[in-house]
BATOR-221407 format. One record per residue (C-alpha): residue in one letter; x, y, z. Coordinates in steps of 0.5 Angstrom, whole numbers, padded with zeros to 4 digits, always signed. Example, Ala and Ser with C-alpha at 12.3 -4.5 7.8 and 13.67 -1.06 7.14 Angstrom:
# residues 2
A+0025-0009+0016S+0027-0002+0014
This chain:
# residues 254
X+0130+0241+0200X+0135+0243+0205X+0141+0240+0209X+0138+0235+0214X+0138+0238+0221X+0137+0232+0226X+0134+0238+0232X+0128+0234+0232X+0131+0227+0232X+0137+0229+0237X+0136+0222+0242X+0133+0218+0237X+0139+0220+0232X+0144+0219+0239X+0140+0212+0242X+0140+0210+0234X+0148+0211+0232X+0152+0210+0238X+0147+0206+0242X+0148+0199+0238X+0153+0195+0235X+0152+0199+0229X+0156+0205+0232X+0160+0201+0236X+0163+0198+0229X+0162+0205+0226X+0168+0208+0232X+0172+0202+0232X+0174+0202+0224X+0174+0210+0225X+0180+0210+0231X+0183+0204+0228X+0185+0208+0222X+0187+0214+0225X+0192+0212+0229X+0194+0207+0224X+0195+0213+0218X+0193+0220+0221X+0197+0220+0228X+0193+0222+0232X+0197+0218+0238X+0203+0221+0236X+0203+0229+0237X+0197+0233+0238X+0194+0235+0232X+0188+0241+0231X+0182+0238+0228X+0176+0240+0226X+0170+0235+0226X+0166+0238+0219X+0158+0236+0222X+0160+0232+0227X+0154+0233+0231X+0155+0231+0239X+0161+0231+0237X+0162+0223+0240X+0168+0221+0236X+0172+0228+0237X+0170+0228+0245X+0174+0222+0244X+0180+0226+0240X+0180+0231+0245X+0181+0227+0251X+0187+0225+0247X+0190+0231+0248X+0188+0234+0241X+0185+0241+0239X+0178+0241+0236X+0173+0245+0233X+0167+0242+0232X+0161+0244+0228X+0154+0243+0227X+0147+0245+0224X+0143+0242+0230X+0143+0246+0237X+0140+0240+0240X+0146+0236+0239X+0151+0242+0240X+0148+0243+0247X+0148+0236+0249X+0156+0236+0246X+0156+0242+0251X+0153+0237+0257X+0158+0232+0256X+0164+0237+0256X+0162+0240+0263X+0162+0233+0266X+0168+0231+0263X+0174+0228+0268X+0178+0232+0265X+0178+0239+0261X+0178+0239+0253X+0179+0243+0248X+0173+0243+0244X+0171+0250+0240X+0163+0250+0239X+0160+0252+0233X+0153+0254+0230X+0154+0253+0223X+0153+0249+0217X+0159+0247+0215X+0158+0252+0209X+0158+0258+0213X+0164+0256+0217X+0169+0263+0217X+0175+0263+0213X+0179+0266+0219X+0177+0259+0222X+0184+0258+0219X+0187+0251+0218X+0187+0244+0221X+0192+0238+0221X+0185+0233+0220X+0179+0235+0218X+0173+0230+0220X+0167+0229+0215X+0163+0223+0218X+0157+0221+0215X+0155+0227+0213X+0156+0227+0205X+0150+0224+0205X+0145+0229+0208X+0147+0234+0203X+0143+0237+0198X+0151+0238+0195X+0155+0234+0197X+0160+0235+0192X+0160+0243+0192X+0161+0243+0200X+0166+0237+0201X+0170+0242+0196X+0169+0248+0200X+0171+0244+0206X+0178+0242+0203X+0180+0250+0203X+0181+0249+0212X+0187+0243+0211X+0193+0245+0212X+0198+0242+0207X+0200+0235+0209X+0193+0234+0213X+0188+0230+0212X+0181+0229+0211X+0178+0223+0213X+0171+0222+0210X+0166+0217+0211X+0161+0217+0207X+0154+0212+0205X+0155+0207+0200X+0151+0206+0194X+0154+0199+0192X+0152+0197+0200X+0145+0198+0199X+0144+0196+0192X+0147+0189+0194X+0143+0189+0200X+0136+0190+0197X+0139+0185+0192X+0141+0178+0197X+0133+0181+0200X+0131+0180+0194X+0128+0188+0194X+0129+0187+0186X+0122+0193+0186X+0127+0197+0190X+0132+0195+0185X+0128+0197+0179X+0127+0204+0182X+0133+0206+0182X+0133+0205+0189X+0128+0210+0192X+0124+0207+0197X+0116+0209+0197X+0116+0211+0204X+0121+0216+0207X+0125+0213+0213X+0128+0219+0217X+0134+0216+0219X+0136+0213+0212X+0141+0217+0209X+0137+0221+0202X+0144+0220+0199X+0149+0215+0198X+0155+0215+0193X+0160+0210+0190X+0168+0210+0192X+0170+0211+0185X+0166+0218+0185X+0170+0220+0191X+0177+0217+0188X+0176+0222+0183X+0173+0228+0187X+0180+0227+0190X+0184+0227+0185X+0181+0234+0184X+0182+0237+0190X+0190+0234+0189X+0188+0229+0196X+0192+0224+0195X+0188+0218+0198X+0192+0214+0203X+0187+0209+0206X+0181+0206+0204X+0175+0201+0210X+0170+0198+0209X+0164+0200+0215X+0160+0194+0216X+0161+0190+0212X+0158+0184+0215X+0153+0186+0220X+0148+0188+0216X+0149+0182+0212X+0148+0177+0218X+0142+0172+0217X+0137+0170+0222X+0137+0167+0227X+0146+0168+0226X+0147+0172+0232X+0145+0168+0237X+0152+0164+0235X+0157+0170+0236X+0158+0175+0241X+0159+0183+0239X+0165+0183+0241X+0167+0177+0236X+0163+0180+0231X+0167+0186+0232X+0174+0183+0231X+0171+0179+0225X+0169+0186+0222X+0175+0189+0224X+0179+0184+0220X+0175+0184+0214X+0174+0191+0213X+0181+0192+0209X+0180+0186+0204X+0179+0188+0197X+0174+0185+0196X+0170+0185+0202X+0171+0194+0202X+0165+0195+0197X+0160+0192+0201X+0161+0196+0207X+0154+0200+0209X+0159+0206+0210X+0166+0206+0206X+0172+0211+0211X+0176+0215+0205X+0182+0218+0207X+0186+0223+0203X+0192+0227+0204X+0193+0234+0202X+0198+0234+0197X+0198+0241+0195
């Protein structure tokens, strides 16, 4: 196996993640948290988006004012990056990169904020390269992580009544590209960061609602409430482990 490339899955990918009120969701929790303990709205920061595709989230960051490097596997999706940089209102400091995340230069040097969106789970070593990834956080900065959520899906499968899911340890049958081959469980990332000397500083839930809603149970609300309640629910406790996506971020302590 090897690391998802999604070049033949670009406008499916593109259309399927930011194209919903799934990725509406997904960006809104992401911004709030990074405003609120990353400071991106308080001084310019340089910021590398590890994997981030298009780019649509460190667009916006760069429209912010900030410095942003941001890399990818698929060239598909950079070129689309690059379309979108072109047509932009306003000039951006973006830097395109080729690359996997593991083949990124040492020289590339350091970063007040390093984004690993929804990536975690595409890899064959999740782990191993989050690990390499850590040496381009500056002392002081930040990585904010969002990764897929084992205890999501597994409680998913179960209020669907999926126990043969269940009982088979939670490999489907049949393969859907777009669903994530990996998923992890917070207290795993906690000790992963704990490692790395990345003190964690927030924890969200992403989605922790949607995905849950009963038939029929949208005809009752509007996106726009649905976003709020979202929004309001994604830090309890109690509901975070229940996000299909958990938004980890850990502050570099070393």
């Amino acid at each position: 196996m090897s690391d998802k490339n999604f070049d033949t899955l670009s406008n499916k990918f593109t259309r399927n993640i930011y194209g919903t009120v799934k990725g509406q969701i997904r960006v809104a929790v992401l911004m709030r948290d990074l405003e609120k303990y990353c400071a991106i709205k308080q001084r310019k920061l340089r910021i590398l988006d590890a994997g981030g595709g298009f780019g649509y989230l460190s667009q916006q960051l760069a429209h912010m004012g900030h410095d942003v490097v941001l890399c990818d596997i698929s060239e598909q999706l950079l070129e689309k990056a690059r379309s979108d940089i072109r047509s932009s209102s306003k000039p951006l400091s973006m830097q395109l990169l080729h690359c996997a995340i593991q083949d990124l230069p040492d020289d590339l040097g350091q970063f007040d904020l390093v984004l690993c969106h929804a990536v975690l789970e595409w890899l064959d070593n999740g782990q191993e390269t989050l690990n390499y990834l850590n040496r381009f956080i500056r002392p002081g900065g930040y990585l904010s992580l969002m990764f897929y959520n084992i205890e999501a899906q597994r409680f998913h499968a179960l209020v669907c009544g999926n126990f043969s899911y269940i009982n088979n340890g939670l490999k489907a049958k049949k393969t859907v590209r777009l669903t994530p081959q990996h998923a992890y469980a917070l207290p795993t990332i906690k000790q992963w960061f704990e490692q790395w000397q990345l003190n964690t500083t927030h924890v969200s839930g992403v989605r922790v609602i949607h995905d849950y809603l009963k038939a029929g149970a949208k005809e009752q609300f509007s996106d726009s409430e649905l976003m709020d309640m979202e929004l309001r629910y994604s830090t309890y406790p109690t509901y975070i482990e229940l996000g299909r996506y958990i938004h980890i971020i850990g502050k570099n302590s070393k």
